[in-house]
DRENPA-3360 file (N, C-alpha, C; in nm, 2 decimals, always signed):
BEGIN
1 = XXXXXXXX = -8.41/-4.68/-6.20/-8.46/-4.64/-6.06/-8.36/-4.54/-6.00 ~ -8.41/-4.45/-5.93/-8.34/-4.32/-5.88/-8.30/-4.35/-5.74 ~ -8.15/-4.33/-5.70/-8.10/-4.36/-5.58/-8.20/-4.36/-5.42 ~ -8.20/-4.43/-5.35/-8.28/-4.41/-5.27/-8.23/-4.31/-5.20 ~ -8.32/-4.25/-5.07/-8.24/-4.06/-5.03/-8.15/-4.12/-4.93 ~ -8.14/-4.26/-4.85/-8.00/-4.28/-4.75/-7.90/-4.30/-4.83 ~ -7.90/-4.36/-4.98/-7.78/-4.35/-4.99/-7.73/-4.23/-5.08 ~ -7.82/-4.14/-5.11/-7.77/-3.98/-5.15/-7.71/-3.93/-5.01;
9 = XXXXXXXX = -7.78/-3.91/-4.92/-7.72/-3.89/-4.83/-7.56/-3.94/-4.80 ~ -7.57/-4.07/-4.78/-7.43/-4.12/-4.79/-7.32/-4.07/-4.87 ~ -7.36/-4.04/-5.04/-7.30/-3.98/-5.12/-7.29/-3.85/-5.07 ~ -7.38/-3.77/-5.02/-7.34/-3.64/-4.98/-7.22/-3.64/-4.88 ~ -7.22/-3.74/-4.76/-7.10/-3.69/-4.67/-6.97/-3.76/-4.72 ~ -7.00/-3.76/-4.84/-6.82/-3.80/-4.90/-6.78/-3.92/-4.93 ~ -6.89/-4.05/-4.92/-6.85/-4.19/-4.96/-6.77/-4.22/-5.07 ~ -6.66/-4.30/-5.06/-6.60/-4.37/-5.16/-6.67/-4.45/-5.22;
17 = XXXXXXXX = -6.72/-4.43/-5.32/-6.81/-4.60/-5.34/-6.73/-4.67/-5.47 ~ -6.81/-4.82/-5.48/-6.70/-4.93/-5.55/-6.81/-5.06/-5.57 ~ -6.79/-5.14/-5.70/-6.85/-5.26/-5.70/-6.75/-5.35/-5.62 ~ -6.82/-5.49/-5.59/-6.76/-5.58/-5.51/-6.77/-5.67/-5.57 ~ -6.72/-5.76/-5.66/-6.73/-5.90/-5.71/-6.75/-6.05/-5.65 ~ -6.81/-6.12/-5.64/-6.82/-6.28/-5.56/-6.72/-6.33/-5.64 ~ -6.64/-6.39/-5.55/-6.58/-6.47/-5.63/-6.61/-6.65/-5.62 ~ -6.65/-6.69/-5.43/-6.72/-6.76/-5.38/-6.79/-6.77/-5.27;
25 = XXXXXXXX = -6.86/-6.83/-5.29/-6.95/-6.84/-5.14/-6.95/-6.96/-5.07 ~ -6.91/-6.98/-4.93/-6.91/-7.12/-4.85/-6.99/-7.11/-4.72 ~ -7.04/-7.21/-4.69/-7.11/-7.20/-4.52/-6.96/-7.23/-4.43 ~ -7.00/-7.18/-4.31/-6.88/-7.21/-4.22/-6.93/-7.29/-4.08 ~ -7.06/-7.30/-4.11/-7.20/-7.35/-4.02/-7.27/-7.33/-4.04 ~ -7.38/-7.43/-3.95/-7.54/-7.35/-4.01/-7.58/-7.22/-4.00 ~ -7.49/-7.18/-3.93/-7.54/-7.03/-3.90/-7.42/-6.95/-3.92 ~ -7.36/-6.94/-4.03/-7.26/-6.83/-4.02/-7.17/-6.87/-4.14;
33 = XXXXXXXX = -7.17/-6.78/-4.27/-7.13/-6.81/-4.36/-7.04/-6.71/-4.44 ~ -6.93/-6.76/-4.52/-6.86/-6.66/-4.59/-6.84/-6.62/-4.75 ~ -6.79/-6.50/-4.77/-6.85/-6.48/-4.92/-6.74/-6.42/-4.93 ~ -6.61/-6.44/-5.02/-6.49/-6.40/-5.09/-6.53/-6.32/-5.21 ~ -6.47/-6.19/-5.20/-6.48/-6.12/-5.31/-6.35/-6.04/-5.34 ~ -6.37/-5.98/-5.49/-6.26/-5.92/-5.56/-6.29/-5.76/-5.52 ~ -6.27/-5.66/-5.49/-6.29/-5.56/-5.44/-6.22/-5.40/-5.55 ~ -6.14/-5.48/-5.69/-6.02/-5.42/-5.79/-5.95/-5.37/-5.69;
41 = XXXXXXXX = -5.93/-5.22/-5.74/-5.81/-5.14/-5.69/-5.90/-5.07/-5.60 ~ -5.98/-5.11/-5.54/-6.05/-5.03/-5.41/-5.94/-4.98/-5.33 ~ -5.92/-5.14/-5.29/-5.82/-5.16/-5.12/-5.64/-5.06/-5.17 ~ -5.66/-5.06/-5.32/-5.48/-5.03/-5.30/-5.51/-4.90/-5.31 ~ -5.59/-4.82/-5.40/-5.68/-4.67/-5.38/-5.65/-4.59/-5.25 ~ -5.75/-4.71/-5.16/-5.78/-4.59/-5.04/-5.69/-4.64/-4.91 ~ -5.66/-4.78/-4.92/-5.58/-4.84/-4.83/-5.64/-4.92/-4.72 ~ -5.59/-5.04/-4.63/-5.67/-5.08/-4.57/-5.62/-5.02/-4.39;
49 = XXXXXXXX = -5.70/-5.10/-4.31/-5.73/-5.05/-4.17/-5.74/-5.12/-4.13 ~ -5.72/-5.17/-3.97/-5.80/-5.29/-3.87/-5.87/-5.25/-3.88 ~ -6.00/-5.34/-3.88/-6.16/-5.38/-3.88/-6.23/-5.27/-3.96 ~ -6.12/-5.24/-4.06/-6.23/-5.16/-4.14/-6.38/-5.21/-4.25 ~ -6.45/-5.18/-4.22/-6.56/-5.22/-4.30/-6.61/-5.13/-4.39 ~ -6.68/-5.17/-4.50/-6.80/-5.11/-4.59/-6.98/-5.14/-4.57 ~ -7.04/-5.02/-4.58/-7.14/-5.04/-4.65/-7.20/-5.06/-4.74 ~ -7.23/-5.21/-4.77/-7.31/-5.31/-4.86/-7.45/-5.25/-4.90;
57 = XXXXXXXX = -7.48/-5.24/-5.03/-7.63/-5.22/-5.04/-7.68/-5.35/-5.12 ~ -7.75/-5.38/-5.04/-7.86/-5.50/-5.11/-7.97/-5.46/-5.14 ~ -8.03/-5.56/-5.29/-8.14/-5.50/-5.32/-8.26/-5.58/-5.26 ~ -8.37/-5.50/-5.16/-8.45/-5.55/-5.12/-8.62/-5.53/-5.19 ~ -8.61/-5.57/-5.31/-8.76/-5.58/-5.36/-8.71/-5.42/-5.46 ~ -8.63/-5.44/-5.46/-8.60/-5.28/-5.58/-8.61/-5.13/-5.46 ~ -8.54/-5.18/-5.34/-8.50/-5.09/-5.21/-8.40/-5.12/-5.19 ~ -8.30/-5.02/-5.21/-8.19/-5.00/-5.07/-8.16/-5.10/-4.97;
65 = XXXXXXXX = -8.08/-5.13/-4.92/-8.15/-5.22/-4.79/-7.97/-5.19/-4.74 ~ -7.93/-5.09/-4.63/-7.76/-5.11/-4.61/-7.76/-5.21/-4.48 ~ -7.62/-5.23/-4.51/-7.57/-5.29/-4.39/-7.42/-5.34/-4.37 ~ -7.36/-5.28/-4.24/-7.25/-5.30/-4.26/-7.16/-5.41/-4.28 ~ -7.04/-5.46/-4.31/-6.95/-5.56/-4.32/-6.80/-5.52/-4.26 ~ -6.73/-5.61/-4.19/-6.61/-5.57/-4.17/-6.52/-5.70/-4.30 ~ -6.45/-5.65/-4.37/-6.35/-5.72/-4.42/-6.24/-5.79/-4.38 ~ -6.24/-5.90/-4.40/-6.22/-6.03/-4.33/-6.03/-6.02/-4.43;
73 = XXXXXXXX = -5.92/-6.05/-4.40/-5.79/-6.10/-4.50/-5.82/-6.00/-4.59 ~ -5.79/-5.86/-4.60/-5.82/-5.80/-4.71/-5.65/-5.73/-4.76 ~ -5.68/-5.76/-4.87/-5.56/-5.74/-4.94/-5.52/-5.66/-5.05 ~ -5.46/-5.57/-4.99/-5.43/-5.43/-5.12/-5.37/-5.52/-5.28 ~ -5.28/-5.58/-5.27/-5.17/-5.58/-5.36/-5.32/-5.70/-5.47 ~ -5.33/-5.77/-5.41/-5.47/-5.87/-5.51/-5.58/-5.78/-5.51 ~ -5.67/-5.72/-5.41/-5.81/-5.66/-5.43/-5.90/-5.74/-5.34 ~ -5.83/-5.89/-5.32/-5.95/-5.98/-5.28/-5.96/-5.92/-5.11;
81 = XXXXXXXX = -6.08/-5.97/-5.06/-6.15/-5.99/-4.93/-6.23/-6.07/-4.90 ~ -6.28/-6.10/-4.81/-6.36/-6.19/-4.76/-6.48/-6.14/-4.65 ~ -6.60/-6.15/-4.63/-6.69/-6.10/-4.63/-6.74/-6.25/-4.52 ~ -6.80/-6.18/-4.39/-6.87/-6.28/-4.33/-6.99/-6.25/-4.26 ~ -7.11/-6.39/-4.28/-7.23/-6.31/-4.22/-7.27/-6.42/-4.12 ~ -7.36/-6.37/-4.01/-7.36/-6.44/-3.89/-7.52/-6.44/-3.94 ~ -7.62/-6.53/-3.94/-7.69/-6.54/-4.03/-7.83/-6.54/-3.91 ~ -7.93/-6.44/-3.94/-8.02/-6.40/-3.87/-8.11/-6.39/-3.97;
89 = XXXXXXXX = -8.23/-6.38/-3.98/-8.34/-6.40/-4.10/-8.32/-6.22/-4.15 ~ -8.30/-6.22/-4.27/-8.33/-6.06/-4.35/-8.24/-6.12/-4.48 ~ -8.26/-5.92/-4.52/-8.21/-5.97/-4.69/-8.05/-6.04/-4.71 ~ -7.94/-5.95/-4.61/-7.84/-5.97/-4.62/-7.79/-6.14/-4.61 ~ -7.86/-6.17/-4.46/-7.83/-6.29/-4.48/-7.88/-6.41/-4.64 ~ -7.97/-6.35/-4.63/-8.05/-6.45/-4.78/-7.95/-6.42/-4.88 ~ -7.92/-6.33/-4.91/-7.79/-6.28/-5.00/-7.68/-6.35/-5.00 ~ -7.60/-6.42/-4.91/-7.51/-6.47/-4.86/-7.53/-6.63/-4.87;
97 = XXXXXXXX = -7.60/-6.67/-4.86/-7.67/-6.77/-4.88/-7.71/-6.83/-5.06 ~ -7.72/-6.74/-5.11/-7.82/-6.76/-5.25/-7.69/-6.73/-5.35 ~ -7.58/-6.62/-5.31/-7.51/-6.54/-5.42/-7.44/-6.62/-5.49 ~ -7.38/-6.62/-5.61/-7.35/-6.69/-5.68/-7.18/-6.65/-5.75 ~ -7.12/-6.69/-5.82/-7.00/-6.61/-5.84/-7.01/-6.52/-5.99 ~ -6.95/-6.40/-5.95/-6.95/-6.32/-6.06/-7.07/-6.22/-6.01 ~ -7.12/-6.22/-5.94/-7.27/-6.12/-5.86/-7.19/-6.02/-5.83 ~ -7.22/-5.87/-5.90/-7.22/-5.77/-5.82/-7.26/-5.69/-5.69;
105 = XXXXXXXX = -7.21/-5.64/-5.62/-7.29/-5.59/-5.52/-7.22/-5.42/-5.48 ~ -7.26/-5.34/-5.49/-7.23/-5.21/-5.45/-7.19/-5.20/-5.25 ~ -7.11/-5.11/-5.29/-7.05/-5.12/-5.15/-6.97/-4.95/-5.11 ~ -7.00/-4.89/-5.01/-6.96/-4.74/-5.00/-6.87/-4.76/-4.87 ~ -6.76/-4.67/-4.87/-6.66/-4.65/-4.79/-6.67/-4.56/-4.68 ~ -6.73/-4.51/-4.57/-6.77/-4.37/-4.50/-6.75/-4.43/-4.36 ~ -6.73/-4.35/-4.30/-6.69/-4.34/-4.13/-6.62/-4.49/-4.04 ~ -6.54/-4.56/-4.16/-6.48/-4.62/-4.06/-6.34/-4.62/-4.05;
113 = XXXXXXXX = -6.31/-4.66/-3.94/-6.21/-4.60/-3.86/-6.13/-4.73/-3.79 ~ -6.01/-4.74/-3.77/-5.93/-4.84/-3.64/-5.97/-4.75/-3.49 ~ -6.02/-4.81/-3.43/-6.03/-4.76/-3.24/-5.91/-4.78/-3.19 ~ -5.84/-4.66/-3.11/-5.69/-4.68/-3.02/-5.61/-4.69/-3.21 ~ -5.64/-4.58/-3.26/-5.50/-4.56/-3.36/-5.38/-4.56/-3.35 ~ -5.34/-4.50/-3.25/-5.19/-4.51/-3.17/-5.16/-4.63/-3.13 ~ -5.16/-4.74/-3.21/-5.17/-4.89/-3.07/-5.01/-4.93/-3.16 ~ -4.94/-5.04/-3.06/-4.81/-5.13/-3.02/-4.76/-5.01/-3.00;
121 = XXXXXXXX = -4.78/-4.96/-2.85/-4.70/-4.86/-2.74/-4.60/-4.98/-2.69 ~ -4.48/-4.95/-2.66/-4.41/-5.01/-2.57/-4.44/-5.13/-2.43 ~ -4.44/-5.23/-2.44/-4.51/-5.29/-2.29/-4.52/-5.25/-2.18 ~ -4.61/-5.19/-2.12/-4.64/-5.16/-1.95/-4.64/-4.99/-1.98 ~ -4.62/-4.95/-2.11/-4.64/-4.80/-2.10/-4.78/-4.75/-2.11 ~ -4.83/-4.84/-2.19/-5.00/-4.79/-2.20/-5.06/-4.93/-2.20 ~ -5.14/-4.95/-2.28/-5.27/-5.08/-2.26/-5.16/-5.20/-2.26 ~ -5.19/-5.29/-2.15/-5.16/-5.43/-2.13/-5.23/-5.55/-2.17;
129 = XXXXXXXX = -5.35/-5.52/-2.22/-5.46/-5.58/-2.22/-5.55/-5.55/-2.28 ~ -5.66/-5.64/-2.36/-5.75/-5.57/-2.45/-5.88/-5.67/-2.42 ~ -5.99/-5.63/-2.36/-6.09/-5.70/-2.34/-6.22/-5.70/-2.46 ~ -6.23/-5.80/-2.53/-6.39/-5.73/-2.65/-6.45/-5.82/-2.59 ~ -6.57/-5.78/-2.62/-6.70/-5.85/-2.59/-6.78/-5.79/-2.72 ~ -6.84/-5.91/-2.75/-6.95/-5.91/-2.90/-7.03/-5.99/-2.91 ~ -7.05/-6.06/-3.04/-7.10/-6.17/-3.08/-7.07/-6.21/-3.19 ~ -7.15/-6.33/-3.27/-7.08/-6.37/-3.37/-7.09/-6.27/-3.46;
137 = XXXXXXXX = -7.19/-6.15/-3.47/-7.15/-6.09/-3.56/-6.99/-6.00/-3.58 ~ -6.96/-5.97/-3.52/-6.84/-5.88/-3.47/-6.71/-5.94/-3.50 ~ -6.72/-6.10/-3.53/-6.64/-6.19/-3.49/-6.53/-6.14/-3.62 ~ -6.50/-6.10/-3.76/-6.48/-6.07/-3.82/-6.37/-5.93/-3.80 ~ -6.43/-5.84/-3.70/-6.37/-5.74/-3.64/-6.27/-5.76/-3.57 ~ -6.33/-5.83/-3.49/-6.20/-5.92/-3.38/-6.08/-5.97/-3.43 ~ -6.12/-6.05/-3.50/-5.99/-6.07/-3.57/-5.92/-6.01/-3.62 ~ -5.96/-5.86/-3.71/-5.88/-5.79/-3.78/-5.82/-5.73/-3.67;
145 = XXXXXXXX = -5.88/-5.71/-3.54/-5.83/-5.64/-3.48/-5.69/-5.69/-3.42 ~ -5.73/-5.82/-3.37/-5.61/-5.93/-3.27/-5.51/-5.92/-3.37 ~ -5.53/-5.90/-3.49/-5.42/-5.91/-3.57/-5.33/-5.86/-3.57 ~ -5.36/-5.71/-3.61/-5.28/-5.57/-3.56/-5.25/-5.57/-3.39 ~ -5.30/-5.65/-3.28/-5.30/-5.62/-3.19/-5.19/-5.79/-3.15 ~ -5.14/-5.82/-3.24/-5.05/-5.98/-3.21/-5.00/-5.95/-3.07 ~ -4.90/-5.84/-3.04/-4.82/-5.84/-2.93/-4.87/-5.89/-2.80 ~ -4.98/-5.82/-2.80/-5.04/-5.81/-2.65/-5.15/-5.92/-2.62;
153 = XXXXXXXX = -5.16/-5.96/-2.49/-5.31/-6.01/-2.43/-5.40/-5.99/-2.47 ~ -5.50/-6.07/-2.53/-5.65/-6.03/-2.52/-5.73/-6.15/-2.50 ~ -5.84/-6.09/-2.42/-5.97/-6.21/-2.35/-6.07/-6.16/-2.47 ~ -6.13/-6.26/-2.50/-6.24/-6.22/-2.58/-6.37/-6.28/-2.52 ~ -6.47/-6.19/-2.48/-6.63/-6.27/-2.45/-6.75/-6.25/-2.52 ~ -6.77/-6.38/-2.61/-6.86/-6.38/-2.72/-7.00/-6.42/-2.67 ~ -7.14/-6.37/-2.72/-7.22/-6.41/-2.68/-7.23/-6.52/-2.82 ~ -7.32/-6.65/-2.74/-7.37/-6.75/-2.91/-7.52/-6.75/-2.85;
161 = XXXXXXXX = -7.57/-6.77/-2.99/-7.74/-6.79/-2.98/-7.76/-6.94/-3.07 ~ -7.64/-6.96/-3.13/-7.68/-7.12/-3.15/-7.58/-7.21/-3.11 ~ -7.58/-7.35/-3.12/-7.52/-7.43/-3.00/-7.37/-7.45/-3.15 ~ -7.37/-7.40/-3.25/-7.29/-7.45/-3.37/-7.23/-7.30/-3.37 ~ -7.26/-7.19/-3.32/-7.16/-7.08/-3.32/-6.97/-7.14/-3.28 ~ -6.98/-7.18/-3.15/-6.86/-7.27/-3.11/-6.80/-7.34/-3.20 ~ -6.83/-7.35/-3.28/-6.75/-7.40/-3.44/-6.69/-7.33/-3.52 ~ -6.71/-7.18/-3.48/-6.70/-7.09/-3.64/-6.54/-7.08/-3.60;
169 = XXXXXXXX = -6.44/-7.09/-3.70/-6.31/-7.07/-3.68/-6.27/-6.94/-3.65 ~ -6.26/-6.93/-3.57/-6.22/-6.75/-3.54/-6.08/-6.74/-3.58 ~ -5.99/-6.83/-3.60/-5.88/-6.79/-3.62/-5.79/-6.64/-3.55 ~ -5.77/-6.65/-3.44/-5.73/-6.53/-3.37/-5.61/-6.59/-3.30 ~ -5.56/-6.48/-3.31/-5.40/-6.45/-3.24/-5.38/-6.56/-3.16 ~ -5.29/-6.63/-3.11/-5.23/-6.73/-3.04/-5.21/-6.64/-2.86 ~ -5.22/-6.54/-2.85/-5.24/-6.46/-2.71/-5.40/-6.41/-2.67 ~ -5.42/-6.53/-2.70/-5.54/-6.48/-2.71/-5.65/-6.57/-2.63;
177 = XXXXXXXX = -5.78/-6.53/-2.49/-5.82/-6.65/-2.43/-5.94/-6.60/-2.52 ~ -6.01/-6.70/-2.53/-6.18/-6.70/-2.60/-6.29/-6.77/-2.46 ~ -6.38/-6.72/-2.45/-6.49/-6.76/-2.36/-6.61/-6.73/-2.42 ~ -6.70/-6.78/-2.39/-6.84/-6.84/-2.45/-6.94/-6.82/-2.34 ~ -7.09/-6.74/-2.38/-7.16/-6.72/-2.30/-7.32/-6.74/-2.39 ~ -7.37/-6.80/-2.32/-7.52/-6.78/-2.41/-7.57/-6.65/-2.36 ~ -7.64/-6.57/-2.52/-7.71/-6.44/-2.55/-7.82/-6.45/-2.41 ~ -7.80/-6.37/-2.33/-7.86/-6.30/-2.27/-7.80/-6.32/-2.13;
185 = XXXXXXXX = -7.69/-6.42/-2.11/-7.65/-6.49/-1.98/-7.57/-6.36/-1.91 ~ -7.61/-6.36/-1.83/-7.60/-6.22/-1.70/-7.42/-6.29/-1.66 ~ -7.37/-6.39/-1.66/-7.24/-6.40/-1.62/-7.11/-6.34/-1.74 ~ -7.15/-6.31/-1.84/-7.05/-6.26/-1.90/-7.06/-6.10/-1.84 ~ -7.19/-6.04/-1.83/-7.15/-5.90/-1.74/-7.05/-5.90/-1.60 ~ -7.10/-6.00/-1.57/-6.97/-6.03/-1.44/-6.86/-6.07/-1.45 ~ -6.85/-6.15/-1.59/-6.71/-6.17/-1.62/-6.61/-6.04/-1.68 ~ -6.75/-5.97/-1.69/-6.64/-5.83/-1.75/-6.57/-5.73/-1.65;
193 = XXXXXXXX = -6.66/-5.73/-1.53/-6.62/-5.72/-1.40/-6.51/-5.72/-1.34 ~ -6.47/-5.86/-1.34/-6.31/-5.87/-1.31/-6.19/-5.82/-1.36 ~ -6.23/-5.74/-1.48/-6.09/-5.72/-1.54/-6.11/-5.54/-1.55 ~ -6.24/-5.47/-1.49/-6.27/-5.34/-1.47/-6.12/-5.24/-1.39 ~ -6.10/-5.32/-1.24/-5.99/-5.30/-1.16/-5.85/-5.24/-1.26 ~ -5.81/-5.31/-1.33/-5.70/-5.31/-1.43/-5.71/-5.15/-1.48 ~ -5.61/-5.12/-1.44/-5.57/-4.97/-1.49/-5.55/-4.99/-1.62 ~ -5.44/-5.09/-1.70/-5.39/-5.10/-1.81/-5.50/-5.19/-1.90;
201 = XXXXXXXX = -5.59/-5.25/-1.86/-5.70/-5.29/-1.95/-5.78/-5.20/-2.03 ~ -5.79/-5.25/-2.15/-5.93/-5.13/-2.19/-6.05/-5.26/-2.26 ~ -6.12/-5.17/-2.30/-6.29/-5.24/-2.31/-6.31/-5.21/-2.49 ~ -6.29/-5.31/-2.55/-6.41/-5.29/-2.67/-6.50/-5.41/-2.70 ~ -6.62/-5.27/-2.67/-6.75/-5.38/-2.64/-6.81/-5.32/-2.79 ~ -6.87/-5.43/-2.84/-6.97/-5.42/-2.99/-7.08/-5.51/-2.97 ~ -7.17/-5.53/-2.94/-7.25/-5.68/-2.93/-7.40/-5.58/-2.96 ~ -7.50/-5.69/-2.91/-7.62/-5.63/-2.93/-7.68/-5.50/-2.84;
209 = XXXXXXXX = -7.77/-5.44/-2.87/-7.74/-5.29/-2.82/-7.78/-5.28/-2.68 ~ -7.85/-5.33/-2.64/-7.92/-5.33/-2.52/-7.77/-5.38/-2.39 ~ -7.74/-5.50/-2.44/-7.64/-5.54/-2.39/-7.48/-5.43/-2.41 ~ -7.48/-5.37/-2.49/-7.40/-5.27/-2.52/-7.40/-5.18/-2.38 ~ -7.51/-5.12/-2.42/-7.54/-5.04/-2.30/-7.51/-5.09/-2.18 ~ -7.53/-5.19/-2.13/-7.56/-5.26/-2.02/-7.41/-5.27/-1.95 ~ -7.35/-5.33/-2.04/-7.20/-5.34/-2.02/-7.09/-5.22/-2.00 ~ -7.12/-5.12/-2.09/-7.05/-4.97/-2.08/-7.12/-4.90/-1.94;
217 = XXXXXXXX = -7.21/-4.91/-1.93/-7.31/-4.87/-1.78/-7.22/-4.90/-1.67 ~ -7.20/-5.02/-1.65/-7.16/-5.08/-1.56/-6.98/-5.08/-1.52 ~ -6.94/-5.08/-1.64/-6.82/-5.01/-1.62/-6.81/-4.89/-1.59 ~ -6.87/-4.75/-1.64/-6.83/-4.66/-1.67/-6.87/-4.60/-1.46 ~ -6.99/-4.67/-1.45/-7.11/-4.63/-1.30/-7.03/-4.69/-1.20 ~ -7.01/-4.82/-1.19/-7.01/-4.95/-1.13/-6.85/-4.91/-1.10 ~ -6.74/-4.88/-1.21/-6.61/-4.92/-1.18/-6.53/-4.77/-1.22 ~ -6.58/-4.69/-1.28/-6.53/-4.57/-1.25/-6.41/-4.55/-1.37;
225 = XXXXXXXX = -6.44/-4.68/-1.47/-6.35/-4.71/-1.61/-6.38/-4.56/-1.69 ~ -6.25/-4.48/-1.72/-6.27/-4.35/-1.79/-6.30/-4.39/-1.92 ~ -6.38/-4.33/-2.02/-6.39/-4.33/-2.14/-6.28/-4.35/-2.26 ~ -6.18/-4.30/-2.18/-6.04/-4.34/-2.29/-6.00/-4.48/-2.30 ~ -6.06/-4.58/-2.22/-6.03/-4.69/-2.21/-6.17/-4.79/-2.28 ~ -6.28/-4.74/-2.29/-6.39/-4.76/-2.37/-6.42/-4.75/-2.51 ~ -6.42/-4.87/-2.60/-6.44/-4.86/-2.74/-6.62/-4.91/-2.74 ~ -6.69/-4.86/-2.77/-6.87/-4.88/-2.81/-6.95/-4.87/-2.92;
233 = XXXXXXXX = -6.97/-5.00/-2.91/-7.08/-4.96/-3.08/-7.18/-5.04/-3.04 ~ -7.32/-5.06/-3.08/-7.39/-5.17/-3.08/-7.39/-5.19/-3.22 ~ -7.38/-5.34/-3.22/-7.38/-5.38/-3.41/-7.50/-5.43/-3.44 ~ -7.63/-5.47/-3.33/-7.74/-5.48/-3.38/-7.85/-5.46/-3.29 ~ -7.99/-5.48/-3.28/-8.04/-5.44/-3.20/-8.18/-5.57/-3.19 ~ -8.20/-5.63/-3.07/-8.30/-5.72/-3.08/-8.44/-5.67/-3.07 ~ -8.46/-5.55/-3.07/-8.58/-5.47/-3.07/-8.59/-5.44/-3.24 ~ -8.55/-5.50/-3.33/-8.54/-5.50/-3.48/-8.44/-5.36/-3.52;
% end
């Protein structure tokens, strides 16, 4: 079967691509599960990043099907990584769920990046503070990021959609507060609110899109927060 045209495309703007090995698969909850893999000399190749991720292609009925991943403990000198999915009905999740060890899965390297590359500035010279807001998908990111980010403060505000998200081990930095809001609850926009004021605060917001928007709006309109202090992605979208 002949490549589908998004991932020529992909290959056209330069992807690194690579197989991914299972090595195992475990649930971490009903809803949110992990999948360890061998990655070879990918990670010592190209090198690793906070919250860097790849593009997974799953096969959906003999289609294409991408979607991103952030790599969870990823480790140049072994190859291994860890792979986590916040489990919403589609292929990826079913994948994660079903895979078995020794399953291949193709995986391309393209446009990602660490946000605030310049980061552990001196204390009180630049950011004092690091605010994300996401959900459990993102949760993966977060952590790579608090990692690289040990020194300093960070609040994190996660949306959950199930009452067993509050279980998933985030394992994050010891400077670190965690807060909890149910998906669609209008008080975590107001909790983002309070920390707008803060010159030395910055914002990375990743969650669902609509809410994305909603939150960088309100900063950006509302509180007059410059863009340099703004990291944005939407990682999914509830409009499919």
């Amino acid at each position: 079967m002949s490549p589908s045209f998004e991932r020529l495309v992909v290959n056209a703007f330069g992807a690194k691509n690579t197989e991914l090995v299972v090595l195992e698969s475990e649930p971490l909850t009903p809803h949110y599960h992990r999948v360890h893999v061998d990655c070879g000399d990918f990670l010592r190749s190209h090198g690793v990043h906070p919250s860097m991720w790849l593009r997974l292609w799953f096969d959906d009925d003999g289609k294409d099907h991408q979607r991103a991943f952030t790599l969870v403990d990823a480790d140049e000198a072994s190859g291994r990584a860890t792979l986590e999915f916040a489990l919403h009905d589609g292929v990826a999740a079913r994948w994660s769920q079903n895979v078995t060890a020794g399953t291949r899965i193709r995986a391309s390297l393209l446009g990602s990046k660490c946000p605030w590359p310049s980061e552990k500035p001196a204390p009180g010279t630049s950011w004092e503070r690091t605010v994300l807001i996401g959900g459990t998908a993102c949760v993966p990111a977060i952590r790579s990021l608090l990692d690289h980010w040990s020194e300093a403060p960070a609040t994190v505000l996660l949306h959950s959609e199930y009452d067993d998200d509050r279980d998933i081990p985030l394992g994050l930095a010891a400077a670190t507060d965690v807060e909890w809001f149910a998906m669609g609850d209008e008080a975590l926009l107001t909790r983002t609110h309070d920390f707008a004021g803060e010159a030395t605060t910055r914002f990375w917001v990743t969650t669902e899109a609509s809410a994305t928007r909603a939150v960088v709006r309100a900063l950006r309109k509302d509180h007059g927060v410059g863009k340099e202090r703004i990291h944005a992605q939407a990682y999914w979208s509830a409009a499919g």
